[in-house]
Structures are given as structure tokens and as C-alpha cells.
C-alpha positions in Angstrom: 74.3 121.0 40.9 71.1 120.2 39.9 70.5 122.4 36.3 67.2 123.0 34.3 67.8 123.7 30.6 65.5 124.8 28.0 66.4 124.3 24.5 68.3 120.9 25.1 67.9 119.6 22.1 68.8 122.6 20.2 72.6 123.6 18.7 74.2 125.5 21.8 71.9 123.2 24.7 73.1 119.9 22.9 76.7 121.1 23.5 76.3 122.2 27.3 73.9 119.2 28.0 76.8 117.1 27.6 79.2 119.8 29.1 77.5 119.5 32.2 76.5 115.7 32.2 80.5 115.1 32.0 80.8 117.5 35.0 78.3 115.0 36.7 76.0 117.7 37.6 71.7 116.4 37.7 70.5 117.6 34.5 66.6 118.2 33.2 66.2 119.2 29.9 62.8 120.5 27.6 62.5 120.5 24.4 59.8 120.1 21.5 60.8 116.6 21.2 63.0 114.9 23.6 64.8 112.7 20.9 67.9 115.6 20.3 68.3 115.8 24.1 71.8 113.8 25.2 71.2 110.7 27.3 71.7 110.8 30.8 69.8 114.0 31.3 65.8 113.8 32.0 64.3 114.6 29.2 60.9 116.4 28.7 59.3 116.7 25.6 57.1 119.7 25.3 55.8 123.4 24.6 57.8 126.0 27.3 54.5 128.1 26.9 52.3 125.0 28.3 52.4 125.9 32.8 52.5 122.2 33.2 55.4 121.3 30.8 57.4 123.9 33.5 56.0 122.7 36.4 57.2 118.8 35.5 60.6 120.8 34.7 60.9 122.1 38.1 59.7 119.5 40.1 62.2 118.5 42.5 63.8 122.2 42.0 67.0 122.6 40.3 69.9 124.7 41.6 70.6 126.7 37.9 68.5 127.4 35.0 69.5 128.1 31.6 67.1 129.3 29.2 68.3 128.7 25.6 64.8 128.0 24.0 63.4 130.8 21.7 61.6 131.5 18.4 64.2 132.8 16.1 65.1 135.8 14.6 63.1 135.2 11.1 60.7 133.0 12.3 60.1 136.0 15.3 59.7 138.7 12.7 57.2 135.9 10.9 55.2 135.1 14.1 55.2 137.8 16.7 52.5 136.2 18.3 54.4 133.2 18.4 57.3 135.4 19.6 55.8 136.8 22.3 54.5 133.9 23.6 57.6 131.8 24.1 60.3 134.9 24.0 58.3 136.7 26.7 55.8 135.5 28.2 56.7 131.9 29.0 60.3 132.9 30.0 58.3 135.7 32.3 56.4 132.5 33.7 59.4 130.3 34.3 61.2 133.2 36.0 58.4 133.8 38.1 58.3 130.1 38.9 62.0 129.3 39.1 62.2 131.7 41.8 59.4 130.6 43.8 61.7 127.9 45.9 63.0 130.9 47.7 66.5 129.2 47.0 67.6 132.4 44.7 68.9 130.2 41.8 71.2 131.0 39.1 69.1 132.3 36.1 71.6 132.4 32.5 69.8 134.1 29.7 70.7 133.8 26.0 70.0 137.0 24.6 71.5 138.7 20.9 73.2 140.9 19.7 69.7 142.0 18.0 68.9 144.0 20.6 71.4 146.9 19.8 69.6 147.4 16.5 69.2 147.0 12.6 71.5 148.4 11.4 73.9 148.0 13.8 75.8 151.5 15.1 79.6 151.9 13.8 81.1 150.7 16.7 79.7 148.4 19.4 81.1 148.4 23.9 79.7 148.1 27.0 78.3 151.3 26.7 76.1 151.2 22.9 72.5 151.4 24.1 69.8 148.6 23.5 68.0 149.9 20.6 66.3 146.9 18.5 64.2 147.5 15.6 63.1 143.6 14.8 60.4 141.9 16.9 63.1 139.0 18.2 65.7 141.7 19.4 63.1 143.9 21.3 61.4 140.8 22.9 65.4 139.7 24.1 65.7 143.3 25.2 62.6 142.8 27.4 63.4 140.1 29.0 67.3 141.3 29.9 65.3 143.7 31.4 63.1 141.4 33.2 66.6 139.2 34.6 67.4 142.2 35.8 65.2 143.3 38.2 64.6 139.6 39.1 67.9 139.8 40.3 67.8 143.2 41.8 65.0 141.6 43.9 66.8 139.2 45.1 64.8 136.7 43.5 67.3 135.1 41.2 70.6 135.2 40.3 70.6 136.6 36.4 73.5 136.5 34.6 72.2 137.7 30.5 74.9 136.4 27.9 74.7 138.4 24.0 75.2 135.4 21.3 76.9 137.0 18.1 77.0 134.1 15.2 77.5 130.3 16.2 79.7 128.3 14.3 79.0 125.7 12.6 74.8 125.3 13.1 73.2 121.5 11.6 72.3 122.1 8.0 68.6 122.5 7.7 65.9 125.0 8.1 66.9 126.8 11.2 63.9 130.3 10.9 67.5 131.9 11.2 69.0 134.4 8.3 72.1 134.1 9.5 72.1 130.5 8.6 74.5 131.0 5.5 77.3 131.1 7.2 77.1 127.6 9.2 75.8 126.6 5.7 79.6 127.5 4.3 80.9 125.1 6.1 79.1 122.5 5.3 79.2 123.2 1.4 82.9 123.3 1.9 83.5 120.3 4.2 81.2 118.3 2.0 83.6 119.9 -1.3 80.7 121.2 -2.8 80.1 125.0 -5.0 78.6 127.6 -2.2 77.1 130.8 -3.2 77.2 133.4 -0.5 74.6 136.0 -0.3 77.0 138.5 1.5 80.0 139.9 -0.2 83.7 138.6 0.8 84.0 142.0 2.5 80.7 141.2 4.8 82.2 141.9 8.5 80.4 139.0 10.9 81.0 138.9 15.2 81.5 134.6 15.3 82.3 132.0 17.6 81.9 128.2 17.6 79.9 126.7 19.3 82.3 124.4 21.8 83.6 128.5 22.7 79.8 128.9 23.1 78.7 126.1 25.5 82.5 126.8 27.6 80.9 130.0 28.3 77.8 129.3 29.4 79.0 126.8 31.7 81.5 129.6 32.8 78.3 131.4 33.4 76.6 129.0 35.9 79.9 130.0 38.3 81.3 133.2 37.9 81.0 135.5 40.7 77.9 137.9 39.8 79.5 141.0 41.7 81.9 140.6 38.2 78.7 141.7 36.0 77.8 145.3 35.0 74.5 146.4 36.8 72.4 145.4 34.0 73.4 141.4 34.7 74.2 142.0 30.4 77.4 141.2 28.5 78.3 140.5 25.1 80.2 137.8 24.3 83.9 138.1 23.1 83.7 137.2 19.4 86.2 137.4 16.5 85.2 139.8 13.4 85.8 138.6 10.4 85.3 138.7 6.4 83.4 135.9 5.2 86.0 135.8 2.3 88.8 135.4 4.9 86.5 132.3 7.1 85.7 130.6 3.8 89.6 131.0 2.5 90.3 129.4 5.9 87.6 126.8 5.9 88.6 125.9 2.1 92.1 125.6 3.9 91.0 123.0 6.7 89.0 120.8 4.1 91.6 120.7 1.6 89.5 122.1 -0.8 90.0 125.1 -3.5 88.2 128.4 -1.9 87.2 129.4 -5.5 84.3 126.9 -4.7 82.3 130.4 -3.4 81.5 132.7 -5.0 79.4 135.7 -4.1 76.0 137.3 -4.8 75.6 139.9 -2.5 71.9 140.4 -1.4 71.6 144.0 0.0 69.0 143.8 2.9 70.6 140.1 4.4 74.5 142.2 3.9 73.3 145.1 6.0 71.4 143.3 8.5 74.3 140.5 9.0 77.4 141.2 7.2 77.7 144.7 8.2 78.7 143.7 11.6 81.0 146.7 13.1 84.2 146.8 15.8 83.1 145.1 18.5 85.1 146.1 22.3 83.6 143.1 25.0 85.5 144.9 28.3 83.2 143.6 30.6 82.4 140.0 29.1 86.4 139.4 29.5 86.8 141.1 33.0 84.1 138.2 33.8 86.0 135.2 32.5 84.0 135.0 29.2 86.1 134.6 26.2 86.1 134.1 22.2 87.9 131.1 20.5 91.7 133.1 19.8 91.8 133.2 16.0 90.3 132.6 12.8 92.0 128.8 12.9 90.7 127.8 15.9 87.4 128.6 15.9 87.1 127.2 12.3 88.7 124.4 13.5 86.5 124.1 16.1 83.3 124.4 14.1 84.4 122.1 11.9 85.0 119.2 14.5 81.1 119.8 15.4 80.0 118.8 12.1 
């Protein structure tokens, strides 16, 4: 299969990229800079919003696309301009473009869990409305819109995947606010004091990210009749306390868990440690699926980093 991804250098595309190249499936990846892209895929180093970085992407075709490339969360709400640009109107562009072949491909979208809202409602199914507040989640909610119809026009095949919180992300600047709780684990792994600006009692969806790229190469397969109307799931995830994942990371790394302690900023606990009951009917009826329990998917995160 031949399989156009953006974002290949990124966290979750780094993971698949390799997923897929150990399949033996033809793989072209874009990114900013080609350098974080696995060998053995073709690698192109450019801007998604440039027509002829896409048009070099698609040359030849490709079978599947999967669009994992995005201004952030943060750096969204920062930029919209910049948000709009590469949330929406490039990934407008390469839809429009992907679908030109005639040859109806397999389009799978990264979206978030953003787009129900800020706050998030008590209790989140198949059936909580889309109802973003930040610039990021309303530009995802857009374009699972924009999959949608695609797909109801027979011009792709649009399957739109909800990421809750991937485990563990590269330490570093990520224009993410979720990014304190990838950096636990490295504090911890690396046996060093961690200060967590969410309470122990913060409530977070989360899944590592080897659970993360198993999904979306589920996605490039499953039969699409499986899918709601919308084309729209949200992945399976575990909920959790981030007292109970850093108790369990400290566990794993053989290191004391009163290494964190807690300062509880109010605005980053409501927007991402508030994180209700979450029911995923539909994602599992699909064959999508979270990593089984707290040990595993620490365990899992940990072996990534």
C-alpha cells in the first residue's frame, strides 16, 4: 500500500512510519525538516501549506493518507492565523487534491478531544455534541466535518480518529499544555524532583503512544461501514489520577513517588486535569482499543523514552 503521511517526523507519525515500513508498505512522509522522518520512507522536507510541497507528496499517488501534521493546541490559540492555515486550509487543499486520482483513497484524520469543549461536559459518549471553545478544537471540528462530507461524496474514504493524551511525548517545547504529563515521566525515569501543576486528583483520558500508532494503522483497514455516520470516533483511553500514573511510574523506575509534588494551577487543572467518564462504544465496535491498564500503558510509554 502505498501511504502519504504528514507529520512523520512528529511523536505519533515517527511511531507509525516505522509501523508501516515493517509491514513493507511504500511510504512518503512531510515534515518541516526531514531529519526526524525514519529511513526507508521518502522523505520531504517542507511547509503542508506550500501547493507544491503536496503536489511532490502525491506524485505517483498513494493508496492511504494520514494527516497527523497540525499547529498545536497552545501554539493554535497563540497563532490562529497560523492555525487556520495549516489546521484548515492546507488540510482542505490536500483533501481536495488527494482525491483528485479518482482512486477514493483512505483519508485518516487526527482530530481531539478539544472539540467537545473547554470545560469538558460531566460525562463524555458517542453521543456528547462537538462544542469547542479554543481556536485548535474548532478548527479540528471543521475539518471532521470536511472528512465527512468528502466521504459522503464518494470522494474519499475518511475515517476521523479523537487523540486524548499521548504517553510519553520527547521532552522539549512541544506549543502543547498538556505537555506536563509526558514531562512526569521523564523527571521520574531520569530520578529527578517533578512538580505537577495539576493536583494528584487531576482526572486525564491517556494512552501511549505504541496503543496510538496500533490504532492508526488499525485505521488504514477497518471496514468503514463499522464507523458512525459522522466517520468520528474517540479513541478508547484509560482515566486516570495523575497521583495514581506518577505512583506507578515511580514504581517502574524504581524510584520514591514523593519525588512529585503538586502545585495545582487552576486554569491548566480545569482545562486538562478535569477530564470526565469517558464511554468509547463505537471506537471499540471498530477494533480501536486503549492499552488495558495503568501498568501497561506506563510500561509502554516508558519503553519509548
Amino acid at each position: 500500500m502505498k501511504v502519504l503521511v504528514t507529520g512523520a517526523g512528529g511523536f505519533v507519525g515517527r511511531e507509525l512510519v516505522a509501523r508501516l515500513l515493517a509491514a513493507g508498505h511504500d511510504v512518503t512522509g512531510i515534515d518541516t525538516a526531514a531529519g526526524g522522518i525514519p529511513s526507508g520512507a521518502r522523505a520531504i522536507a517542507g511547509d503542508l501549506g506550500d501547493g507544491a510541497v503536496r503536489t511532490e507528496a502525491l506524485a505517483g499517488g498513494c493508496d492511504a493518507l494520514v494527516h497527523l501534521a497540525t499547529v498545536p493546541g497552545g501554539a493554535a490559540e497563540a497563532d490562529p492565523v497560523a492555525s487556520r492555515r495549516i489546521n484548515v486550509d492546507a488540510m482542505y487543499d490536500l483533501l481536495l487534491e488527494a482525491s483528485a486520482s479518482g482512486t477514493c483513497p483512505r483519508v485518516v484524520y487526527a482530530s481531539s478531544i478539544a472539540v467537545f469543549g473547554d470545560p469538558l461536559p460531566a460525562f463524555v459518549d458517542d453521543a456528547t455534541p462537538l462544542s469547542p471553545r479554543m481556536i485548535y478544537g474548532g478548527h479540528k471540528a471543521m475539518m471532521e466535518h470536511a472528512v465527512a462530507m468528502f466521504s459522503n461524496r464518494g470522494l474519499i474514504d475518511g475515517v476521523t480518529v479523537r487523540l486524548p493524551g499521548i504517553l510519553a511525548r520527547p521532552k522539549g517545547p512541544s506549543g502543547m499544555k498538556s505537555a506536563f504529563m509526558s514531562d512526569l515521566f521523564h523527571a521520574l525515569k531520569a530520578g529527578e524532583a517533578f512538580t505537577c501543576p495539576v493536583s494528584a486528583e487531576a482526572t486525564i483520558w491517556a494512552q501511549s503512544v505504541c496503543r496510538c500508532a496500533d490504532n492508526f494503522v488499525h485505521a488504514l483497514t477497518l471496514d468503514s461501514t463499522t464507523l458512525p455516520v459522522t466517520r468520528a470516533v474517540t479513541l478508547p483511553a484509560l482515566r486516570v489520577t495523575m497521583g495514581a500514573l506518577a505512583d506507578e511510574i515511580a514504581h517502574q523506575c524504581g524510584v520514591s513517588s514523593a519525588l512529585v509534588s503538586y502545585a495545582p494551577d487552576a486554569a491548566l487543572e480545569a482545562a486538562f486535569g478535569a477530564q470526565p467518564p469517558l464511554a468509547t462504544p463505537a471506537a471499540q465496535a471498530a477494533g480501536f482499543a486503549h492499552d488495558g491498564d495503568l501498568a501497561m500503558l506506563v510500561a509502554s510509554a516508558l519503553s519509548t523514552i
